[in-house]
Structures are given as structure tokens and as C-alpha cells.
C-alpha positions in Angstrom: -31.7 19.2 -96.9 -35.5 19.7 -96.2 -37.4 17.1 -93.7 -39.8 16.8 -96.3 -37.5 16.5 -99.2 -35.9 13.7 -96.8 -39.4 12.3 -96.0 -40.2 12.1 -100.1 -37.0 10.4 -100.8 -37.4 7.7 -98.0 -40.8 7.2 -99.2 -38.9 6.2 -102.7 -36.9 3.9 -101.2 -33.6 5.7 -100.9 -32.1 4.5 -98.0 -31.6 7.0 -94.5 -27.8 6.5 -94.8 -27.4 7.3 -97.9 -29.3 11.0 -97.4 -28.1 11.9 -93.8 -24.8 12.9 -93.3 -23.3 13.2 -89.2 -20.4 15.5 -88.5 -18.0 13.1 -86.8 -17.3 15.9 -84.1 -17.7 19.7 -83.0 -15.2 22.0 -81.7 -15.6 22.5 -77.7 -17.0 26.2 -78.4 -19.9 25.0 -80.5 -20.4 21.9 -78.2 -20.7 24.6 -75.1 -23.2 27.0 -77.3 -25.3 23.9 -77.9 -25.1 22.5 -74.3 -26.2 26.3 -72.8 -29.1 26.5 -75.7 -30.4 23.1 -74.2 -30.0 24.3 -70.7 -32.0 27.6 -71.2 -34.6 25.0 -72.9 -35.2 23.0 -70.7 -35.4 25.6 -67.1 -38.9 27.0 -66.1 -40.4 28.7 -63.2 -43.4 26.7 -61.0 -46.4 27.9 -59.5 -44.3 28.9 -56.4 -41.6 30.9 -58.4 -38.8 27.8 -58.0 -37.1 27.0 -61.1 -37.5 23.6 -62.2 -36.4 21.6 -65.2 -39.2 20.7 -68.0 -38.0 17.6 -68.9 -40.2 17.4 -72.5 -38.2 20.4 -73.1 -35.0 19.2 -72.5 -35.4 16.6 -74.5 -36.7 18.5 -77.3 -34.3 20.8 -77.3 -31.8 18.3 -77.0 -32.6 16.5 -79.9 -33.1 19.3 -82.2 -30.3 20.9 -81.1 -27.9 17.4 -82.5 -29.6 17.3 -85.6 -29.1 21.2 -86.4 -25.5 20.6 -85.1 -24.6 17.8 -86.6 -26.5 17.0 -89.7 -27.0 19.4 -92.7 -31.0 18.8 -92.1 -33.1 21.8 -92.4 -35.5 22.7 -89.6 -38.1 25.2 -90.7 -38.1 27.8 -87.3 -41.9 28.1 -88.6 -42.5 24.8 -88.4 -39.6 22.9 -86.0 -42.5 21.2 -84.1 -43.7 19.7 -87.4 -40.8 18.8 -88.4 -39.6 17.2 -85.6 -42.4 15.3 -84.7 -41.7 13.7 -88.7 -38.2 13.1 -87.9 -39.1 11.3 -85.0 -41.1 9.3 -87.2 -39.2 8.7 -90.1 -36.6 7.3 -87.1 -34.4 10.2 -88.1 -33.6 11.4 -84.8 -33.0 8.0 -83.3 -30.8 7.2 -86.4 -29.1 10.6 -86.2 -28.0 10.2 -82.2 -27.0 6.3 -82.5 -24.4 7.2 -85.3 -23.3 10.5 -83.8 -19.8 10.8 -82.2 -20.5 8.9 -78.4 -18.3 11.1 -76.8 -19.4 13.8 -78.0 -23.4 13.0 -77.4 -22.4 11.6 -73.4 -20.5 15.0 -73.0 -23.2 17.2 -74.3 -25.6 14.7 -72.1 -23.4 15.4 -68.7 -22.5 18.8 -69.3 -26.6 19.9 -70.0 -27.6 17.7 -66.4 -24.9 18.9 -64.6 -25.3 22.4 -65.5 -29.1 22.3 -64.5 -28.9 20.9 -61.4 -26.1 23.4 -60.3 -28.5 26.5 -62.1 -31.9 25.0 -60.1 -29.6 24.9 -57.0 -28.1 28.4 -57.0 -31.7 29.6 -58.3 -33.6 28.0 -55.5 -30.9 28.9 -52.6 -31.9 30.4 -49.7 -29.8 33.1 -50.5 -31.7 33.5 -53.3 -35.2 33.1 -52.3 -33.8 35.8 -49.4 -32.6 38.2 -52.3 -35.9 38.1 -53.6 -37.8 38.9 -50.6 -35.9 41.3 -50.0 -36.7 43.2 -53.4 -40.4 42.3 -52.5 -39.9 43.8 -49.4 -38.5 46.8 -50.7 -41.1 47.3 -53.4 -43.8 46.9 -50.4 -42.0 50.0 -48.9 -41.7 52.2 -51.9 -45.3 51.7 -52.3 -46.6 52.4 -48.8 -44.0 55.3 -49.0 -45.7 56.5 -52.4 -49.0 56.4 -50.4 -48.0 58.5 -47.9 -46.6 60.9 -50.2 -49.7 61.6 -52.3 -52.1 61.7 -48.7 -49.5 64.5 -47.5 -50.7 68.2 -48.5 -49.9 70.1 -51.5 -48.2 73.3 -50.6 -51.3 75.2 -51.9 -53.4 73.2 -49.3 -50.6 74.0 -46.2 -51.0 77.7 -47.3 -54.7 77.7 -47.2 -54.8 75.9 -43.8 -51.8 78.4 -42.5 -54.3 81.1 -43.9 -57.6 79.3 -41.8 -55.4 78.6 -38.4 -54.3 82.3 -38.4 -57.6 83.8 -38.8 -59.0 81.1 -35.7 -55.8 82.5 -34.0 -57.4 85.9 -34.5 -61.0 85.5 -33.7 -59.7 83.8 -30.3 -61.3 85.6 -27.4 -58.3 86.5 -25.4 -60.0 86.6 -22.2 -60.7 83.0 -22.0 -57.1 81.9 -22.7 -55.9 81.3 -18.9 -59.1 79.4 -18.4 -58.1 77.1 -21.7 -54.3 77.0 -19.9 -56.2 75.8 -16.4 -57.7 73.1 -18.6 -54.6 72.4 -20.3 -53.1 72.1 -17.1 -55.6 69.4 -15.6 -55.4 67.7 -18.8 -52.4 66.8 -18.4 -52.1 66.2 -14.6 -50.1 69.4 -13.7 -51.3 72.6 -11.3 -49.7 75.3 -12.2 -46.2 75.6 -14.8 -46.2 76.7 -18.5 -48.7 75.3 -20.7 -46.9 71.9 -22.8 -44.2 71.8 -19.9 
């Protein structure tokens, strides 16, 4: 049934028992798809990259998530925010999880805290936060490696300086290279030798 064919038919004086009906339970497997639905709901990230619980969401999620379960009420996707805000105020959803199965609700109500504190507590680890600056790290390399890369020569420029050296090579005047090797020589604190010993 339609919110707002439930909200006409309060307005006429029908009464909310009469037009909501509660499934008095739900297998394990759908109560664990509806818990894990809730749980990736309510996580977030923060302005420091920690996951954190939004508790508005939680509880929205929560909520909607029981009445989808466990009643045959409608919830446009278009529209859920609409239509849960008028459930809220027809006292639909309070109606709906006072007359749910108890065990069922605490259950879904441990298993979804439980589960978030363990996923904020493996998410936030140190081990964790490591692993991630690790992969920053590693993405800070690649990209100082990249840079390299593109400032190192093309092959077409190493052949054109290759080219350029051996022509200086050849315009050398020969007679002047054991005065260069004297200079090497001093450069480099040595008398006498090979030049680069």
C-alpha cells in the first residue's frame, strides 16, 4: 500500500491497525541483508579520511529499512525522503517498530552497532591508515618517476647531441690537449698519472 493511500485513509478515520500489517518474523538471511544495508548507511568518511558513523543515517536507514521489511508499505525510491518524513508523522514508523517482532528489532539493533564499531575499527587501524600511506607513498614515487622520465632525452635528441659532441671532438686543437691533462691533473690534486685516475 501507498503512504499516501495510507495517509488518505487515516485521514477518514480508518484506524492504523486495521491498514498496517507486520510480518511477525524474517528468516536470518533477510535479517543479515537488512542489517548490512543499514551498516553501509549509516558509515562515512570525515574531513581527515577516518570512517565514522552518521548517526541521522543510521537511523534513517534503519527505520526504512523495518518498514520495507516488515510491512507491505510502499516507499516511492523517488520520493523515500517524503515519504518517510509522513510516516514519521502519521506515527507509522513508531507504530510499525513497537508492534514488530522484539527480538527480531534488538537483534537487527545489536548486529548493525556491533558491526560498525568493528568496520570503523578495522577501517581506522593503524594498519590501515599504514596501508594507505603506503599507496600514497607509492603514487608520490610513480609520479616523481614519470617526471624524470619525460625530462630524460628523446633518442632523436641523444643522436643530435652524439652528432654535436663528435664534431667539438673534431674541431679540438690537438696541441693543447696535454696542457688540458696538466689542468686536469691540478684539478684534481694529482702530478702526474692518467687523466680520471
Amino acid at each position: 500500500m501507498l503512504v499516501s493511500e495510507i495517509k488518505e485513509r487515516l485521514e477518514n478515520g480508518e484506524p492504523i491497525d486495521a491498514l498496517i500489517n507486520i510480518k511477525p518474523y524474517l528468516s536470518h538471511v533477510e535479517k543479515k541483508i537488512l542489517s548490512e544495508n543499514i551498516i553501509k548507511g549509516s558509515l562515512d568518511k570525515n574531513e581527515n579520511d577516518l570512517v565514522v558513523c552518521d548517526f541521522f543515517n543510521r537511523e534513517l536507514t534503519k527505520n526504512i529499512g523495518i518498514i520495507v521489511n516488515y510491512t507491505d508499505i510502499g516507499i516511492n525510491n523517488d520520493e523515500f525522503l517524503e515519504d518517510y518524513d509522513t510516516l514519521s508523522e502519521l506515527g507509522i514508523i513508531d507504530y510499525v517498530l513497537n508492534n514488530m517482532n522484539k527480538s527480531d528489532r534488538y537483534f537487527i539493533k545489536d548486529m548493525v552497532s556491533k558491526c560498525i564499531e568493528q568496520e570503523i575499527s578495522i577501517r581506522n587501524s593503524i594498519e590501515s591508515v599504514a596501508q594507505k600511506g603506503i599507496n600514497d607513498l607509492k603514487v608520490i614515487i610513480e609520479e616523481g618517476i614519470a617526471k624524470i622520465v619525460e625530462k630524460l632525452p628523446s633518442d632523436k635528441q641523444i643522436k643530435s647531441l652524439s652528432k654535436t659532441l663528435i664534431k667539438d671532438v673534431n674541431k679540438l686543437d690537438w696541441d693543447k690537449v696535454p696542457m688540458l691533462k696538466q689542468m686536469w691533473e691540478t684539478a684534481n690534486g694529482k702530478s702526474g698519472g692518467q687523466v680520471g685516475e
